[in-house]
N, C-alpha and C positions, 0 to 999 in steps of 0.2 A: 507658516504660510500653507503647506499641507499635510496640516496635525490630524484633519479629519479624513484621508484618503487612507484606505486598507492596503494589504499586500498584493491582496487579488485582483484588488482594482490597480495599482502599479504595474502589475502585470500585465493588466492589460490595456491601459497608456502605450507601455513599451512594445507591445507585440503590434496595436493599430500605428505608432509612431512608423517600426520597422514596416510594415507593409504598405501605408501612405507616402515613405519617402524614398523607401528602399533603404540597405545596408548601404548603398554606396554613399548616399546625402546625406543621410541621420548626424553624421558625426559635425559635418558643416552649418544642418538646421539649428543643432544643438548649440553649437558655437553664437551663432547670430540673434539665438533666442537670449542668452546669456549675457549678451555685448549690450542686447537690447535692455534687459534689466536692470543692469549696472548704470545704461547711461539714466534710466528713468529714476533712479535711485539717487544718483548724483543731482541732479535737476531737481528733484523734491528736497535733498538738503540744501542744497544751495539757495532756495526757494525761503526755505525753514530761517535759515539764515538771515537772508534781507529783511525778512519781515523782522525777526528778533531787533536788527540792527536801526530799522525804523522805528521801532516800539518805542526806543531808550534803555535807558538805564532800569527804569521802573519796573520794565518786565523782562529781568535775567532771569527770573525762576518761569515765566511762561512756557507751559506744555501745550503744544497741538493737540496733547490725546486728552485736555481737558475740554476740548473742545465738541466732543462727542455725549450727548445729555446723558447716557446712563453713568461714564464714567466719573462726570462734573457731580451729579447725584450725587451717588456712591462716595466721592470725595469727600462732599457737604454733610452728608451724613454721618460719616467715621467721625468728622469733627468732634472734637471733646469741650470746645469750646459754646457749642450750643446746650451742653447738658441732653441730649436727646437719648444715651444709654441711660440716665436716671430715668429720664420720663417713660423709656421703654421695659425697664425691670419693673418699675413701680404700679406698670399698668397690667391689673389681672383678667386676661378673656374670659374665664370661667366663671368670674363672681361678676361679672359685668352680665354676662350672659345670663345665669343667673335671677339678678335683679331685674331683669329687662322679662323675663319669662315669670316672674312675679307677680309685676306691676300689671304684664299683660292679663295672668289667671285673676287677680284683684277686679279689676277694672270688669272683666266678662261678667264674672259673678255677681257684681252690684249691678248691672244694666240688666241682667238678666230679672233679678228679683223686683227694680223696679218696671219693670217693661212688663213682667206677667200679672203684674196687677191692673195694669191700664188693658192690655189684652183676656183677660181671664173676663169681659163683659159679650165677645166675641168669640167667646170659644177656642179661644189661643191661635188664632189665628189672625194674620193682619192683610187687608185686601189693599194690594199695592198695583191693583189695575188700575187705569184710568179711564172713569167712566166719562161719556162725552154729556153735554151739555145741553139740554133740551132747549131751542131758541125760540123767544116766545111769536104768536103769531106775526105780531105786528113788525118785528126785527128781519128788515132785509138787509143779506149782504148787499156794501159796498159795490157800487157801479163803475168798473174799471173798465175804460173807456179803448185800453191797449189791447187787451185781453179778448175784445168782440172783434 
């Protein structure tokens, strides 16, 4: 429960405990904090229990801590029974990668050679402005009647 609290932080739990209750209470807070634990503990098994005992028979092997998604994962995955360590040895990132950085310089260098022959008429250059549209005399906009 508190695997992640240091020494020095202990120390000083205890030293603000002692000066928020005083030496004379500490030892009764402590008690009641304790009484309180134990019953909440008790009432969580007891709790653990009922439900097992409504479940049936079906679910004697039921764990509450599969009930938290990293640990159900985690469960599913260790599984031997999906084969998912063969699919994971047999899968190599580095020739995947690889191949994928291949395909990519492949592909560049063909678009490339064909693309500077269609450009090489314009100077290598390709004009990706968009020019507007001269409308001819007679074309009036639309008369929006909301708009006036």
């Amino acid at each position: 429960m508190f695997n992640d609290i240091g020494p020095l932080e202990l120390v000083t739990l205890i030293v603000l405990a002692v000066l928020v209750f005083g030496p004379d209470k500490l030892p009764k807070v402590i008690q009641d904090v304790t009484r309180t634990i134990r019953k909440i503990r008790e009432f969580s098994e007891s709790a653990k229990h009922d439900i097992r005992e409504e479940l049936g028979p079906e679910f004697k092997d039921f764990e509450f801590e599969d009930l938290n998604p990293k640990a159900f994962i985690r469960k599913q995955l260790d599984n031997e029974d999906l084969g998912l360590k063969e699919i994971r040895n047999g899968f190599d990132l580095k020739k995947e990668m690889a191949e994928v950085t291949d395909a990519v310089h492949s592909r560049d260098s063909d678009s490339s050679s064909s693309s500077s022959g269609a450009a090489g008429s314009s100077g290598g250059r390709i004009d990706m402005t968009k020019k507007p549209e001269t409308p001819d005399r007679d074309d009036r906009p639309p008369f929006d009647a909301d708009a006036t």
